[in-house]
C-alpha beads as a LAMMPS data file, in Angstrom:
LAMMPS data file: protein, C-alpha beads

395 atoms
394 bonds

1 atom types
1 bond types

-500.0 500.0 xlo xhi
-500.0 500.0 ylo yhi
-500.0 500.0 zlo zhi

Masses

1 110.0

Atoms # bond

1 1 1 -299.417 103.783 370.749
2 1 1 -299.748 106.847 369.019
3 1 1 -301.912 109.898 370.752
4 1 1 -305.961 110.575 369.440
5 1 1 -305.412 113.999 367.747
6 1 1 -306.155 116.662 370.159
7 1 1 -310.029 117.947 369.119
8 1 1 -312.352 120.379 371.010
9 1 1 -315.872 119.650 370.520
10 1 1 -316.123 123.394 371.763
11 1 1 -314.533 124.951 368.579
12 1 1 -317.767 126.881 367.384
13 1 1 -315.852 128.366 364.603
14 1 1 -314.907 124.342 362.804
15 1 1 -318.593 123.216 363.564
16 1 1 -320.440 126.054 361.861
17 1 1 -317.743 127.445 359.200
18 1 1 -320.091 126.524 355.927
19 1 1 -323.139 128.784 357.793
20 1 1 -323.400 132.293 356.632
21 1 1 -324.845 134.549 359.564
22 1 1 -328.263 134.281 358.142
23 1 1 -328.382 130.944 357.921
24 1 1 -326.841 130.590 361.606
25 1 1 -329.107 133.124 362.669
26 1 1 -332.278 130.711 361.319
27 1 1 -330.813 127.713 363.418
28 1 1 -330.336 129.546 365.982
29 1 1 -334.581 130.545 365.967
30 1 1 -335.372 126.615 365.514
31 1 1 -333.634 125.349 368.518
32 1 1 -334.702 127.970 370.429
33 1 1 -337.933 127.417 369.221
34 1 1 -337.469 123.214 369.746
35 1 1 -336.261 124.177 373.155
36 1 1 -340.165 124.441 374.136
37 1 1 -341.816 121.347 374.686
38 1 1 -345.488 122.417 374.558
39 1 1 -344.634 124.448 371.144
40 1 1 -343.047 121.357 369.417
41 1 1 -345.849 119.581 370.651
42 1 1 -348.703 122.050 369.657
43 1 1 -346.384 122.885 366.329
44 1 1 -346.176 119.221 365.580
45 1 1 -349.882 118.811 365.810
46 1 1 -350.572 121.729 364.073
47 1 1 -348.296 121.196 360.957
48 1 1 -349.883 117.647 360.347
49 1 1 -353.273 118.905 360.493
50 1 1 -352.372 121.388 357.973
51 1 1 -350.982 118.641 355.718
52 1 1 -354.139 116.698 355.871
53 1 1 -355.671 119.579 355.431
54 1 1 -353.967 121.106 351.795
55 1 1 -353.328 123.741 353.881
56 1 1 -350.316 125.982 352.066
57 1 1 -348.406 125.066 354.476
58 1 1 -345.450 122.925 352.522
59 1 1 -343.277 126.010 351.963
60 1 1 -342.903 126.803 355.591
61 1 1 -342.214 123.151 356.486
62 1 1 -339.818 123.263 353.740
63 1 1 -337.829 126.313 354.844
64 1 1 -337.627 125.553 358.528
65 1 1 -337.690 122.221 360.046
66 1 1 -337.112 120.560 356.641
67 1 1 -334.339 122.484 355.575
68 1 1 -332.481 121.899 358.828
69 1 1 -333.118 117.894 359.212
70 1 1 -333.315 116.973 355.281
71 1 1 -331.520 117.042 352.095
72 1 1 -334.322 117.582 349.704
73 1 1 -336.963 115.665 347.824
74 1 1 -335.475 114.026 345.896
75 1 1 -331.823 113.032 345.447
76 1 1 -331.266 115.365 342.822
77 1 1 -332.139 118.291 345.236
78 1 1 -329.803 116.566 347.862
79 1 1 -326.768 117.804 345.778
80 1 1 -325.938 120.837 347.089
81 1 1 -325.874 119.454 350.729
82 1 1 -323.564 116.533 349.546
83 1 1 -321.389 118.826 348.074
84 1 1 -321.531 121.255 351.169
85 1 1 -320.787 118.324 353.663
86 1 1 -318.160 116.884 351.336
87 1 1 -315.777 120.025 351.263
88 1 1 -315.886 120.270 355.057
89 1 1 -314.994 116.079 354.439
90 1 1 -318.168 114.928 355.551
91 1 1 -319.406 112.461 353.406
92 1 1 -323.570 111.945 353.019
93 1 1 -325.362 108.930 353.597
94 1 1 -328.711 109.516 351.817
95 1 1 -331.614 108.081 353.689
96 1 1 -335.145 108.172 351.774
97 1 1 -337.311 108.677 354.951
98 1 1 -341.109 107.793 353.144
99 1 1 -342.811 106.080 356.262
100 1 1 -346.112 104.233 356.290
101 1 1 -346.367 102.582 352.879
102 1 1 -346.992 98.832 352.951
103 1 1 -348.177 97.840 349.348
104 1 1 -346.379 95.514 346.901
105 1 1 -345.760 98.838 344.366
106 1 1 -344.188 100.727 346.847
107 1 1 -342.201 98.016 348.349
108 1 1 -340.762 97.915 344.857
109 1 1 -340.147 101.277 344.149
110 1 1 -338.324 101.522 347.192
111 1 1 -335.715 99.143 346.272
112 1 1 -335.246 100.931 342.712
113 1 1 -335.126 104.495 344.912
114 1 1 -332.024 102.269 347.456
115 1 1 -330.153 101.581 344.155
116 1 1 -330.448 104.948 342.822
117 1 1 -328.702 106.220 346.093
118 1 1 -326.333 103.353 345.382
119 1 1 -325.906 105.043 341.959
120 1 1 -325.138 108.038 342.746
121 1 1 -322.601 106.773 345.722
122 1 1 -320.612 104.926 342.313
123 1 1 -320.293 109.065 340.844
124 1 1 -319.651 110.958 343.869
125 1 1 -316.495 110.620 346.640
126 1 1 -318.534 112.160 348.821
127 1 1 -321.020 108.737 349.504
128 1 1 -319.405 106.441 351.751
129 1 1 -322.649 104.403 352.215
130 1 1 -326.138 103.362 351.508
131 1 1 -328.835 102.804 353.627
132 1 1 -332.472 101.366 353.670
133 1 1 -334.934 99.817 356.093
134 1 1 -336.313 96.240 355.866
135 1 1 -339.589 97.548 356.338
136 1 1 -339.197 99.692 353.993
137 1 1 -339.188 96.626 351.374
138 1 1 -341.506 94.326 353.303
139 1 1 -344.773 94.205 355.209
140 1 1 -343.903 94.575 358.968
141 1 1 -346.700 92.333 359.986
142 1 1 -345.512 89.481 358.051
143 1 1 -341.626 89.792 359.368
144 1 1 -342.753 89.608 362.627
145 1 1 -344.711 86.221 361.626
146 1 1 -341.809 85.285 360.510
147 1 1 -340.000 85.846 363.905
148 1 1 -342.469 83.715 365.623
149 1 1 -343.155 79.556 365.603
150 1 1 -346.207 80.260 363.722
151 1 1 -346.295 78.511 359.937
152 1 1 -346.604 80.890 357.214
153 1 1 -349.319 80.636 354.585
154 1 1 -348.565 79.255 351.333
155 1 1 -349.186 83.110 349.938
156 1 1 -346.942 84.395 353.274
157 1 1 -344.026 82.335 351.804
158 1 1 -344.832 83.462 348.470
159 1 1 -344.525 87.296 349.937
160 1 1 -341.634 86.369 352.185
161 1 1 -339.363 85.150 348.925
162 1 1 -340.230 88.510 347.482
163 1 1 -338.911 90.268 350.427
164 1 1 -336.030 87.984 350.325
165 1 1 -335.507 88.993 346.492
166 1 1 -335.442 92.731 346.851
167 1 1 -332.949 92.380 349.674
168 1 1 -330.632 90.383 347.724
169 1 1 -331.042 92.932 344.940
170 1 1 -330.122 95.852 346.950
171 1 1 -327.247 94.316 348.438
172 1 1 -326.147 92.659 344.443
173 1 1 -326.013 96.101 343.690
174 1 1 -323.930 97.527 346.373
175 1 1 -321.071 94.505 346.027
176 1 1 -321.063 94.905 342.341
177 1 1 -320.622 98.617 342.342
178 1 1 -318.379 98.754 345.393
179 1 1 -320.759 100.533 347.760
180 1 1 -321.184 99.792 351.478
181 1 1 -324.685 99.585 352.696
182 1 1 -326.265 99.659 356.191
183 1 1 -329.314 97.569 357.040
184 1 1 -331.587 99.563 359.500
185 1 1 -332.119 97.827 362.902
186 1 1 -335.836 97.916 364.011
187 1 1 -338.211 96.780 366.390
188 1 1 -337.323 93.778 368.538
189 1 1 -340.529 91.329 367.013
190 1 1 -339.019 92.075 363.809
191 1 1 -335.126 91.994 364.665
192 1 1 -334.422 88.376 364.299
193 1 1 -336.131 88.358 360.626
194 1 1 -333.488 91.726 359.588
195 1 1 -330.752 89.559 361.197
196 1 1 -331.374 86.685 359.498
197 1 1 -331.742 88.581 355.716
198 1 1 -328.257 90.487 357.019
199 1 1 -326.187 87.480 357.544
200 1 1 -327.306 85.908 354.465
201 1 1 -326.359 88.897 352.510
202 1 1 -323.169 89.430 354.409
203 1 1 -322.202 85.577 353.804
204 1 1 -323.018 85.904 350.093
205 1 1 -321.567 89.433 349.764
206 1 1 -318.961 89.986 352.661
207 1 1 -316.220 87.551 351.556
208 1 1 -313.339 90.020 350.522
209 1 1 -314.806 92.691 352.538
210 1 1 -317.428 94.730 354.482
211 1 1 -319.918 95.585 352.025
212 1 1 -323.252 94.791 354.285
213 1 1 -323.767 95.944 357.652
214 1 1 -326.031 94.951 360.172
215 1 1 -327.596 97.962 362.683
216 1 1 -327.283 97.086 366.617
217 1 1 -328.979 99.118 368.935
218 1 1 -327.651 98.997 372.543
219 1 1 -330.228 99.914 374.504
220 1 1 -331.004 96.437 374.162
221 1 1 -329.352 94.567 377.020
222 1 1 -328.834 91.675 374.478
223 1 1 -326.965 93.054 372.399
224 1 1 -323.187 93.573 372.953
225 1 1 -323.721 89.660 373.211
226 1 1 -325.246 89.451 370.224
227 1 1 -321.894 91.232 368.541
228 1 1 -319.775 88.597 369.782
229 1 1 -321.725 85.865 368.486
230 1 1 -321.801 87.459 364.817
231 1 1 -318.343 87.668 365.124
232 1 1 -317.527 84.310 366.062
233 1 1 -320.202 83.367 363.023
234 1 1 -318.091 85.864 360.735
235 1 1 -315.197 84.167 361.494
236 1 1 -316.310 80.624 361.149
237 1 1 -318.146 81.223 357.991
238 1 1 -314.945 83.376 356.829
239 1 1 -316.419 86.494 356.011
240 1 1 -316.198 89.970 357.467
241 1 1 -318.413 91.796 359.661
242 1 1 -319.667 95.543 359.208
243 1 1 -321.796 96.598 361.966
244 1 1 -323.318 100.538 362.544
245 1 1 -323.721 100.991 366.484
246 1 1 -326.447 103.067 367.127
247 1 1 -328.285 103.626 371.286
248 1 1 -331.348 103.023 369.887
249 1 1 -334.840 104.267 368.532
250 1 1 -338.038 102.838 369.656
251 1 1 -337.589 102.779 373.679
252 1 1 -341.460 103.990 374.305
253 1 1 -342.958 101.447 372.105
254 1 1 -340.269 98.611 373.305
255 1 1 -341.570 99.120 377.053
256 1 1 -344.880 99.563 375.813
257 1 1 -345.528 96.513 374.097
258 1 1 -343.198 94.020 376.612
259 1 1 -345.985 95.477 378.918
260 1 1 -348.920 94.806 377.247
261 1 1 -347.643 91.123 376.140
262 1 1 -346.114 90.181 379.039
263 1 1 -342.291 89.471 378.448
264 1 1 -339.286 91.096 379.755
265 1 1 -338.594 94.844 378.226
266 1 1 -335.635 94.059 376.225
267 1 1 -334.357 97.977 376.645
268 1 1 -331.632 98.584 379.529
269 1 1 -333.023 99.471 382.635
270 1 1 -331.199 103.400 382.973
271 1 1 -329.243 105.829 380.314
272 1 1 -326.365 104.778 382.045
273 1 1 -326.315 101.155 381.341
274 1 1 -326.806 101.759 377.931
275 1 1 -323.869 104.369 377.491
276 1 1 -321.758 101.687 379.716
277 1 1 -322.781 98.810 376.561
278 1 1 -322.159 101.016 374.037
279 1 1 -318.792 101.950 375.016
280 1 1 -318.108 98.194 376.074
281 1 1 -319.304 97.424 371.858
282 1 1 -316.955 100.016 370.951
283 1 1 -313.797 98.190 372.794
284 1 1 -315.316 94.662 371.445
285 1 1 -315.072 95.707 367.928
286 1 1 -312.016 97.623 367.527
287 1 1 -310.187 95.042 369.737
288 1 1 -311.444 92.629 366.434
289 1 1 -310.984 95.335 363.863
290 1 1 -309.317 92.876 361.359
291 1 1 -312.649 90.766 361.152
292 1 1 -315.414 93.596 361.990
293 1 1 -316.020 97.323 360.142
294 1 1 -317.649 99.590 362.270
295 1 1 -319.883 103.049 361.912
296 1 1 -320.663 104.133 365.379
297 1 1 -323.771 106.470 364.822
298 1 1 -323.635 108.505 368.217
299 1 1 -324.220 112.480 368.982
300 1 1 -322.537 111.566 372.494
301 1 1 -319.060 113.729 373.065
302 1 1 -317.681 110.693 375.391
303 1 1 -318.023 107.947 373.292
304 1 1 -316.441 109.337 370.269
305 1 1 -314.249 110.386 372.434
306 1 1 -313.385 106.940 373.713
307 1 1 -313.657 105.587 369.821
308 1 1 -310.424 108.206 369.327
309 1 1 -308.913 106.607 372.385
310 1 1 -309.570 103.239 371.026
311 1 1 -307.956 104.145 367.937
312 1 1 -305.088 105.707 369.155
313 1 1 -304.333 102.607 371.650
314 1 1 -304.899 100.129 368.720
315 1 1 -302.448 102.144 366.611
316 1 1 -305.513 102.806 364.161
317 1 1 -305.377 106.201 361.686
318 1 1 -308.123 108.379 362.369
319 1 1 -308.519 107.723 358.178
320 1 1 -308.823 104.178 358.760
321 1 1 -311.437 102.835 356.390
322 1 1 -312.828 100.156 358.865
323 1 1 -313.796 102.600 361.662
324 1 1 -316.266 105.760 360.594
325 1 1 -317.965 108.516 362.809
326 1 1 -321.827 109.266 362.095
327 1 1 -324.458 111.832 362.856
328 1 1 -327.602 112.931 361.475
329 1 1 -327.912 116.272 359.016
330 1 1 -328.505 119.218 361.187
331 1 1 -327.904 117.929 364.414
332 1 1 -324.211 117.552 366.621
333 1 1 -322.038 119.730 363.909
334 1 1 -319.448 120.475 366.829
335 1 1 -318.852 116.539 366.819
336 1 1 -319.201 115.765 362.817
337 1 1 -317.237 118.886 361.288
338 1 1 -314.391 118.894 363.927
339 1 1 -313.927 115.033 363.885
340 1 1 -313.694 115.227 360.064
341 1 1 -311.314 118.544 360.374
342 1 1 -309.106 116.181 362.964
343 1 1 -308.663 113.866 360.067
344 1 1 -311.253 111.244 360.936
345 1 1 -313.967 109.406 358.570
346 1 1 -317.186 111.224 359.201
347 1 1 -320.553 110.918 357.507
348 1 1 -324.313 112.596 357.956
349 1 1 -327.359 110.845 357.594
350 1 1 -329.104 113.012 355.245
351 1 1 -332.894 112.054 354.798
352 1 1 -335.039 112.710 351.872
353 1 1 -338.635 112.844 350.356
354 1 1 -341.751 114.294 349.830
355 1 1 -342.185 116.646 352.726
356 1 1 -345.328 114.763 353.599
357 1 1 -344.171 111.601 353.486
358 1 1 -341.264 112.379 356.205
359 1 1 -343.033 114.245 358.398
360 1 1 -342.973 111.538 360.817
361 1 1 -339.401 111.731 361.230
362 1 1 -339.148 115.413 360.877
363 1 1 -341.640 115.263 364.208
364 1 1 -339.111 112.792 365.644
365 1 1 -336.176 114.552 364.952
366 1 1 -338.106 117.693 366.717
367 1 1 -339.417 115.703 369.654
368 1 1 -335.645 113.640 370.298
369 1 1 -334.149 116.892 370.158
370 1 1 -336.680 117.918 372.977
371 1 1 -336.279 115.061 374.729
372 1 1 -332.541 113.430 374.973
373 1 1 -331.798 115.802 378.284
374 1 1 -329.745 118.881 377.585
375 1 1 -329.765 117.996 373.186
376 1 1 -331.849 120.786 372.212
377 1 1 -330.320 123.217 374.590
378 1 1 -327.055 122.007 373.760
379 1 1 -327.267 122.580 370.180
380 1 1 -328.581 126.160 370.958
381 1 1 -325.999 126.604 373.730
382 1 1 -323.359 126.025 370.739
383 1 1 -325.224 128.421 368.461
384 1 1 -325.372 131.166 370.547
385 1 1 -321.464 131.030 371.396
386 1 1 -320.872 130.896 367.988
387 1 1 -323.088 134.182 366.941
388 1 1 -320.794 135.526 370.005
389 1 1 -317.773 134.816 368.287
390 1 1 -318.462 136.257 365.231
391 1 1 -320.148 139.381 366.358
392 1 1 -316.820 139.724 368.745
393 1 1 -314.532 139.445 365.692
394 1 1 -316.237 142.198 363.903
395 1 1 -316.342 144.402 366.535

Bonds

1 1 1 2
2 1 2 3
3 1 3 4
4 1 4 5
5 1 5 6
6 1 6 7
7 1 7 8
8 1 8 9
9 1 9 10
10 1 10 11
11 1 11 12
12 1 12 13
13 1 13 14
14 1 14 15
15 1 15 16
16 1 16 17
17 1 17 18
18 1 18 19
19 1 19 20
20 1 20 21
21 1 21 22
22 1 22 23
23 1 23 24
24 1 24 25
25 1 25 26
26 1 26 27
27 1 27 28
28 1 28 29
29 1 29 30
30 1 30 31
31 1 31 32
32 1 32 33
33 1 33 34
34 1 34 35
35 1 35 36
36 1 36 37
37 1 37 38
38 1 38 39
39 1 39 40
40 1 40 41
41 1 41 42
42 1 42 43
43 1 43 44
44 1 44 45
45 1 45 46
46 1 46 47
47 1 47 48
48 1 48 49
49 1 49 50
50 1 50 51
51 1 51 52
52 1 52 53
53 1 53 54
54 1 54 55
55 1 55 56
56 1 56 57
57 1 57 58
58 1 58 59
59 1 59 60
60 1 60 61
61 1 61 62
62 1 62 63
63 1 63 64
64 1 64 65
65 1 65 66
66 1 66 67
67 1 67 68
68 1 68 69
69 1 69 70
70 1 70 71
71 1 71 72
72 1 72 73
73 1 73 74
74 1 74 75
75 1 75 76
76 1 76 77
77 1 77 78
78 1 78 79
79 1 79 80
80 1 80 81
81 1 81 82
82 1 82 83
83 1 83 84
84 1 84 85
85 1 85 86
86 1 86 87
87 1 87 88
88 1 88 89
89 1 89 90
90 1 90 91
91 1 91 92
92 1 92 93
93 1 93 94
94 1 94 95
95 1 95 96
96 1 96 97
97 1 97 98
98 1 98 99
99 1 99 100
100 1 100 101
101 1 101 102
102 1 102 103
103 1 103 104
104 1 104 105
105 1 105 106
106 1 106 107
107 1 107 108
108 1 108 109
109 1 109 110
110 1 110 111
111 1 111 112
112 1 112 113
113 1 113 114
114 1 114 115
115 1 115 116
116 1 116 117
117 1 117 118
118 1 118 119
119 1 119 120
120 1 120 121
121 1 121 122
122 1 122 123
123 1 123 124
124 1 124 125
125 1 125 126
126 1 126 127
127 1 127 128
128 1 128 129
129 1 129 130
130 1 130 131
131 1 131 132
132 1 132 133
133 1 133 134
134 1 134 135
135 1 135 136
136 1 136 137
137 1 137 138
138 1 138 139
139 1 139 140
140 1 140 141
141 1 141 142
142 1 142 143
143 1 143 144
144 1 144 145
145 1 145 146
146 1 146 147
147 1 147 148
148 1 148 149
149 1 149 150
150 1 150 151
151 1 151 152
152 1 152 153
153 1 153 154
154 1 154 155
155 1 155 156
156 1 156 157
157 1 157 158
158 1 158 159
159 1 159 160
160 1 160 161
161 1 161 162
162 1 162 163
163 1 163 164
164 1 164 165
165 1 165 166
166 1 166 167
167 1 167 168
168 1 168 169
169 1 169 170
170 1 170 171
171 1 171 172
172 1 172 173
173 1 173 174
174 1 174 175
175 1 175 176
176 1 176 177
177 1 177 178
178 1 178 179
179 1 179 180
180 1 180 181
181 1 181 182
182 1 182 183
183 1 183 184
184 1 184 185
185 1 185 186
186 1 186 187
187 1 187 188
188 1 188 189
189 1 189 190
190 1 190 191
191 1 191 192
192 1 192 193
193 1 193 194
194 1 194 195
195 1 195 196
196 1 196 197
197 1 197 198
198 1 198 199
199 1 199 200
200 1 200 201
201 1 201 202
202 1 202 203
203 1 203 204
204 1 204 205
205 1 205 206
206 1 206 207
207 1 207 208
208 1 208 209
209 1 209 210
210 1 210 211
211 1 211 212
212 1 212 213
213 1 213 214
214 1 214 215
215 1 215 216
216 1 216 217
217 1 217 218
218 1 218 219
219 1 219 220
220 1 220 221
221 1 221 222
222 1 222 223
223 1 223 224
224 1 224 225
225 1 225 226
226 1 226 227
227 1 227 228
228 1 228 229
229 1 229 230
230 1 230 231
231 1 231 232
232 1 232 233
233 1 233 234
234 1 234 235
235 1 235 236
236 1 236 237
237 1 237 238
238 1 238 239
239 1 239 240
240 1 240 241
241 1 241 242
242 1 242 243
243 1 243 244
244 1 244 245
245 1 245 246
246 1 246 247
247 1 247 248
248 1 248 249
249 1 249 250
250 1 250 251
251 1 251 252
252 1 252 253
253 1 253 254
254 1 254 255
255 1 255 256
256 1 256 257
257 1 257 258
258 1 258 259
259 1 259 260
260 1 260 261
261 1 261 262
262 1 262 263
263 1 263 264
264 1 264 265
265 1 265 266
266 1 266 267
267 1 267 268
268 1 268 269
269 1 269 270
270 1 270 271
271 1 271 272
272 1 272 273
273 1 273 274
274 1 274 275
275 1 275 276
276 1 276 277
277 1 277 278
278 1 278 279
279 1 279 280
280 1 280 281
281 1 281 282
282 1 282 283
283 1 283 284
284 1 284 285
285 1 285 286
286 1 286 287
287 1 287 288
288 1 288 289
289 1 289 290
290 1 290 291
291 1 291 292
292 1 292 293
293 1 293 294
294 1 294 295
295 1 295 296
296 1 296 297
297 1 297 298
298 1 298 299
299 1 299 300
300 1 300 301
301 1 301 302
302 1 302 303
303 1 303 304
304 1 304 305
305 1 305 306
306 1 306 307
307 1 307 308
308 1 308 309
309 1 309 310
310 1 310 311
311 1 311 312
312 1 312 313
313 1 313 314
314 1 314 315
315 1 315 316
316 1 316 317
317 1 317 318
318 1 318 319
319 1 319 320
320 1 320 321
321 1 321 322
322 1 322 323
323 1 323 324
324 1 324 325
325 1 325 326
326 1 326 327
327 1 327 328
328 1 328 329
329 1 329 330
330 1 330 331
331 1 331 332
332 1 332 333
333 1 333 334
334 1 334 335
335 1 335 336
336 1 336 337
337 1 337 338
338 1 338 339
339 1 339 340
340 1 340 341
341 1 341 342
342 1 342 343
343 1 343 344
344 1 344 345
345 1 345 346
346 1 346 347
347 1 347 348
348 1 348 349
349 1 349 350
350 1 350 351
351 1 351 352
352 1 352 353
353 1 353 354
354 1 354 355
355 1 355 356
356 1 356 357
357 1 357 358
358 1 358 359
359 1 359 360
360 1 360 361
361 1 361 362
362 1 362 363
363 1 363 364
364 1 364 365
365 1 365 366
366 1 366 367
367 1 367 368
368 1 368 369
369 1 369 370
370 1 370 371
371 1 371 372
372 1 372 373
373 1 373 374
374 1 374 375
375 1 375 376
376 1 376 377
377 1 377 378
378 1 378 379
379 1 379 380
380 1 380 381
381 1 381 382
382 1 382 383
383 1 383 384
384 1 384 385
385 1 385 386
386 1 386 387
387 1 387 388
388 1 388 389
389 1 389 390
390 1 390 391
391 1 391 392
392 1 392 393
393 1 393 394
394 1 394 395
């Protein structure tokens, strides 16, 4: 067993060396600014009201929240972040974030928008992945029909194969050109339907190695169980596994709706359980590292640190190509830029779109970073010691 390289998630001066002092100076004013509840709140409100409004408002948005949480856009305007993250050797996962649309057209153009990302990851050393959500591509209401006993309509079917077909097209694309792609998870009335699509595509495309990986969120209780089986299906079927472990996204509505329909909330009971199945996923899959490629998408210091651990104990290079670190653009630099510094594979989820179109997550990005106890004032915490720094080295 060789020892985890020794990294401080403290060392201010790794996590923010690519930030001029102006531009620390502006982060600095948005998480103190995110560190007040009834501001993001009112702010939130505010900014979407001005939207709806054709309010001038875009160029603010774009400067501030947008410029801390997204890459541009479009891809091409994502360029000078890729190129940022990738000499700090950070690579860029480029996520188009347009929420809400649910016609046929932009179904469609979302898939060609996927394989331009794809593209682009063919060109560039700095795209390790691709990424897209199923609903992004389909009509939510009609893959949770499709999770249920109920018969779909001749014209559901006919809907359903077309769903089916720009799947298959995004994931064609990714095994031909050699790029790894990540399947979103989602709700749980829609999960079984993404699992399903993802283990076709991974049995068609996952033969020689991980090029399609499913999402699991542990804050499902179900879940670490639902790992093992689709390794034991990997390995019967003989092909390999790539899974992104993420906590989890949707824990308000989850509750919400096992309420109002009567079934058993499918989210762990406490934060604690949850960081206790994450970690136990974590052992699970680099204990079967020779079947199962793993991105574990966490902003929590203990379980990368136990992913190092897990490495080092498994005699597994922090460069090893099966095992990658993730975080999202603008959030938990102290983790990404001094894991990647340490030698391991790191990559940022870097959204993109028209600002209105992403203002949904923008106002989830804001409100998470409100919410998750201590995130926002642990990001500013980290900002603030590293102004400190560099006003006590000119001095």
């Amino acid at each position: 067993m060789n020892p985890a390289p020794t990294v401080s998630f403290e060392n201010t001066a790794i996590a923010f060396a690519d930030k001029s002092d102006p531009e620390l100076y502006k982060t600095y004013l948005l998480f103190a600014a995110m560190n007040n509840q009834s501001m993001v709140k009112m702010g939130g409100g505010l900014m979407k009201k001005a939207l709806s409004w054709n309010l001038p408002v875009k160029f603010l948005i774009k400067k501030s929240i947008f410029e801390q949480f997204c890459g541009g856009e479009t891809i091409q305007e994502c360029k000078p972040t890729i190129e940022r993250l990738g000499r700090s050797g950070i690579g860029t996962i480029l996520d188009y974030s347009v929420e809400g649309e649910s016609n046929e057209a932009s179904f469609d153009h979302t898939v060609q928008e996927i394989i331009a990302t794809i593209e682009m990851a063919v060109n560039s050393r700095h795209i390790p992945f691709s990424v897209f959500k199923v609903t992004g591509v389909a009509d939510s209401a009609l893959l949770a029909k499709a999770q249920t006993t109920q018969e779909l309509t001749q014209d559901e079917k006919a809907a359903f194969g077309r769903v089916r077909a720009r799947v298959k097209a995004i994931c064609q694309r990714a095994f031909e050109r050699g790029v790894r792609v990540f399947i979103d998870a989602e709700e749980s009335w829609l999960q079984e339907t993404i699992d399903q699509l993802c283990y076709e595509m991974m049995e068609l495309y996952n033969q020689e190695r991980p090029i399609v990986y499913n999402t699991y969120q542990l804050y499902r209780h179900d879940r670490l169980d639902v790992i093992k089986r689709d390794y034991e299906r990997a390995k019967k079927l003989g092909y390999y596994l790539g899974g992104k472990l993420v906590r989890g996204a949707y824990m308000e509505k989850e509750g919400r709706v096992a309420q109002q329909q009567g079934y058993q909330n499918p989210i762990n009971p406490t934060k604690q359980a949850t960081d206790a199945l994450y970690d136990e996923a974590l052992k699970f899959c680099v204990e079967h590292v020779d079947r199962i490629a793993i991105c574990a998408g966490t902003h929590n210091e203990q379980s990368s640190r136990l992913l190092m651990d897990l490495m080092a104990q498994h005699n597994l290079q922090p460069s090893d190509e099966r095992i990658y670190f993730a975080q999202l653009l603008g959030m938990s630099d102290n983790l990404s830029y001094n894991l990647s510094h340490a030698g391991y594979n790191v990559a940022k989820y870097v959204p993109y779109g028209p600002v209105e179109a992403v203002m949904p997550y923008l106002l989830r990005r804001a409100d998470e970073n409100t919410a998750i106890a201590g995130q926002s004032s642990r990001e500013f915490s980290l900002v603030k010691k590293e102004m400190g720094r560099r006003k006590r080295q000119r001095a």
